[in-house]
C-alpha positions in Angstrom: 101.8 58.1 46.2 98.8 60.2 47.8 98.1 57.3 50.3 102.1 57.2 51.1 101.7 61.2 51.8 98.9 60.9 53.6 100.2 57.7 56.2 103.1 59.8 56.5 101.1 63.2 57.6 98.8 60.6 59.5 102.1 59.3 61.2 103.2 63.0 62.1 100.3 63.6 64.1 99.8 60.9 65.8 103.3 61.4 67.2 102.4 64.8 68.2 99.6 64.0 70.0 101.7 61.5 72.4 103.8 63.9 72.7 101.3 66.6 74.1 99.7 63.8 75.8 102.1 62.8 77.5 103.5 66.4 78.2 105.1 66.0 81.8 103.1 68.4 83.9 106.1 69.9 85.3 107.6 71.2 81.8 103.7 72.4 81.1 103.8 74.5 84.4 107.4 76.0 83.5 106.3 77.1 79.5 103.0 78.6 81.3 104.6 80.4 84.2 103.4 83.9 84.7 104.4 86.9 87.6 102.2 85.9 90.9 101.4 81.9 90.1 104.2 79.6 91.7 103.7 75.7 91.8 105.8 73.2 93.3 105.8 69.5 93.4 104.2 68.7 90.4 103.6 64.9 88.5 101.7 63.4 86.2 101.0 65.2 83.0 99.1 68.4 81.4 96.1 66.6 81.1 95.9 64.8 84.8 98.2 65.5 87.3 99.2 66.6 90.8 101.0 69.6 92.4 101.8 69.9 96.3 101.6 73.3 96.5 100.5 76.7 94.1 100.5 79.9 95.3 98.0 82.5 92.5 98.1 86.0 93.0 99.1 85.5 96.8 96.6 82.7 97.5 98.4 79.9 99.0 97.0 75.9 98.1 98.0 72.7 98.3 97.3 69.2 97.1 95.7 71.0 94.1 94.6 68.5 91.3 93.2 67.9 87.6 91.9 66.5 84.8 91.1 67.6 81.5 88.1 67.1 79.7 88.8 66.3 75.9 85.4 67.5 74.0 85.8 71.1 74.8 89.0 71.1 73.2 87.4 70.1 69.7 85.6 74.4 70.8 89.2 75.9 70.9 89.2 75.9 74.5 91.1 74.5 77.5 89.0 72.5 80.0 90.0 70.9 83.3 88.3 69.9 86.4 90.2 71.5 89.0 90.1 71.0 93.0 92.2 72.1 95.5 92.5 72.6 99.4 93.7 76.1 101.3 95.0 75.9 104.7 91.5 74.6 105.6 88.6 74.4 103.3 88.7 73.4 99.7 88.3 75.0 96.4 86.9 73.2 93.2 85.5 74.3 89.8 85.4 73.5 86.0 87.6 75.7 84.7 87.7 76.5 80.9 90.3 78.8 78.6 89.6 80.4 75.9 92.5 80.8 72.8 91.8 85.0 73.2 92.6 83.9 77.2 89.7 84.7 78.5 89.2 82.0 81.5 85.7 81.1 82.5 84.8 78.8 85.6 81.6 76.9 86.1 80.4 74.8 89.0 82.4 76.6 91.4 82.1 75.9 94.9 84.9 77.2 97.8 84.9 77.4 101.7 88.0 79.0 103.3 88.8 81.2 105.9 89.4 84.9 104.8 93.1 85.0 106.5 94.6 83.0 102.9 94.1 86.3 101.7 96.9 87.9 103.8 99.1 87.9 100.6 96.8 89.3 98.6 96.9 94.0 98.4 94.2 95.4 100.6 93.2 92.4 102.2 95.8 91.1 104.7 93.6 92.2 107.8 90.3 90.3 107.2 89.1 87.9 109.5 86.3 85.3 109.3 85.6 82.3 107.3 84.1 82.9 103.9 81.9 80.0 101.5 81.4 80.7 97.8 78.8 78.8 95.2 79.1 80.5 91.9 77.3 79.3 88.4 79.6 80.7 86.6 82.7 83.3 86.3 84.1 85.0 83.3 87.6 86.8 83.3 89.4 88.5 80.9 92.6 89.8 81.9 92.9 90.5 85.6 89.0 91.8 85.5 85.6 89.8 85.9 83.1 91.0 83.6 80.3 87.9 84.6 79.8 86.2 87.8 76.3 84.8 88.7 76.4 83.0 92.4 76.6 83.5 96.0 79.1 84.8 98.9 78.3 83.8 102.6 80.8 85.3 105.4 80.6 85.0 108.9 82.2 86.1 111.7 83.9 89.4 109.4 86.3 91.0 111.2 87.9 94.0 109.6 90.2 95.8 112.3 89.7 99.3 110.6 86.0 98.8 111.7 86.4 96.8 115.1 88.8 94.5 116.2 85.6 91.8 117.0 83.4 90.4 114.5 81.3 92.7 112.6 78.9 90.2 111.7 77.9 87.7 109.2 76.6 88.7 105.5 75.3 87.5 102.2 76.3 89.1 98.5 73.9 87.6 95.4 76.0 88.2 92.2 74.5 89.0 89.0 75.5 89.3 85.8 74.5 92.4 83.7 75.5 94.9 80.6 77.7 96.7 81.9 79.5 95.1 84.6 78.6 92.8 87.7 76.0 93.7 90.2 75.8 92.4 94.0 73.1 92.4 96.4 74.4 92.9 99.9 72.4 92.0 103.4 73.5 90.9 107.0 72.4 87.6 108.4 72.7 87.7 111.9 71.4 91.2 113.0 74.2 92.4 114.3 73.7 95.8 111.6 70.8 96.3 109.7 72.3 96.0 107.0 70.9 96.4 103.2 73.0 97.7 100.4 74.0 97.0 96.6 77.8 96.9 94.8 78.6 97.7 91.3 81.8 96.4 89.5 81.8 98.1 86.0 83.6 96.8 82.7 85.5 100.5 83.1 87.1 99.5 85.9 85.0 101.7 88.3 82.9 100.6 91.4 80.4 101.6 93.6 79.6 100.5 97.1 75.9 101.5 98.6 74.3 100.6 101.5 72.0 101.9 104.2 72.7 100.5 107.9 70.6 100.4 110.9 72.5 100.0 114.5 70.6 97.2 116.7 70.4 96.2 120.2 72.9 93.2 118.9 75.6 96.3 117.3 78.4 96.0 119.3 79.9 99.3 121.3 83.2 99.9 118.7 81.2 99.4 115.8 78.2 102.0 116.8 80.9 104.6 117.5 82.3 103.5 114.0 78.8 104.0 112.3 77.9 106.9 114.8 80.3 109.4 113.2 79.4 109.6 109.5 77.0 111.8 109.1 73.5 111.9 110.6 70.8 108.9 110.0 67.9 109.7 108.0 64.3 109.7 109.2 64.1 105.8 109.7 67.1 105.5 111.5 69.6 104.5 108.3 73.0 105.7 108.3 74.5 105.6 104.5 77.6 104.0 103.6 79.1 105.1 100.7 82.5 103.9 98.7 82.9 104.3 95.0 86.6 104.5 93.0 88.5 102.8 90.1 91.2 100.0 90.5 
């Protein structure tokens, strides 16, 4: 009798693993759909499949891809090896999820032009083309509280600042107690440029940096750094933003 009642649990889960195995990815997308993420043309199934298009939080890609891995799983998390392509570029990481939801990347790697950002709030003007190589990223809710990597952009244009490039620039991420913590410097001497940003667990930031004009600062950004208020005794005008989102 216990053998019969254990072929016959045995029996019920074996069927429900082929049936989340072979979960059409399409029916996985529509149980998971959430405000801000639309996908379109999807196949295959929730553990390797395809989608034409994806739109997340007013990024736009397309041919995006992926393929679960099985052993995290046995963890209580999620794990798929995602890649995808913007309008030119490409984006690919190891993304994992957590059963509290937290999501955490690894290996991620991205080059894209800063305009695929014109959906998202506050960043429709940029201008440039942006590369990222991160360690690792960890995100609960809408907020990172961990990133450790690398941001390169060059060519920035912000038109609030100048309608021409302001210049190329690197930002060193770093992981600490309370929050994330970025090193800021140009690359191409167009501003002297050294400065440090803090994204707090709170919610608050702080921007910081001292800038320098050179003979390679072009005229409408000069005027732009010209009027805050006077440079100190080496020559550094402060910049100065800080605020909670």
């Amino acid at each position: 009798m216990g053998s019969r009642r254990f072929l016959l649990v045995l029996g019920i889960l074996v069927f429900i693993a082929g049936l989340v195995v072979s979960l059409p990815a399409r029916v996985a997308v529509a149980l998971i759909s959430q405000p801000g993420i639309a996908v379109s043309g999807v196949s295959g199934s929730v553990w390797k499949g395809t989608a034409e298009e994806a739109s997340v939080a007013g990024i736009y890609l397309r041919d995006l891809k992926w393929d679960a891995s099985i052993l995290p799983m046995f963890t209580g998390k999620l794990a798929y090896r995602i890649e995808a392509t913007p309008v030119s570029g490409f984006v690919e990481t190891d993304l994992r999820i957590g059963l509290d939801r937290t999501i955490y990347l690894s290996d991620f790697a991205a080059a894209m032009p800063l305009q695929i950002l014109a959906g998202v709030q506050n960043a429709q003007a940029l201008g440039g083309n942006a590369s990222a190589q991160f360690e690792r990223v960890e995100i609960v809710g809408d907020l990172a509280v961990a990133a450790d990597g690398v941001i390169q952009v060059a060519d920035l244009v912000m038109p609030e600042v100048a309608r021409d490039s302001i210049g190329s620039y690197r930002a060193d991420f770093n992981t600490q107690n309370n929050g994330i913590v970025a090193s800021i410097e140009d690359t191409d001497g167009i501003l002297d440029l050294a400065g440090s940003l803090q994204i707090r667990t709170d919610r608050t930031y702080q921007f910081l940096a001292q800038v320098i004009l050179t003979s390679k600062t072009p005229a409408a950004v000069r005027q732009q750094i010209q009027r805050l208020p006077p440079p100190n005794a080496r020559g550094q005008y402060e910049l100065r933003e800080e605020g909670q989102f």
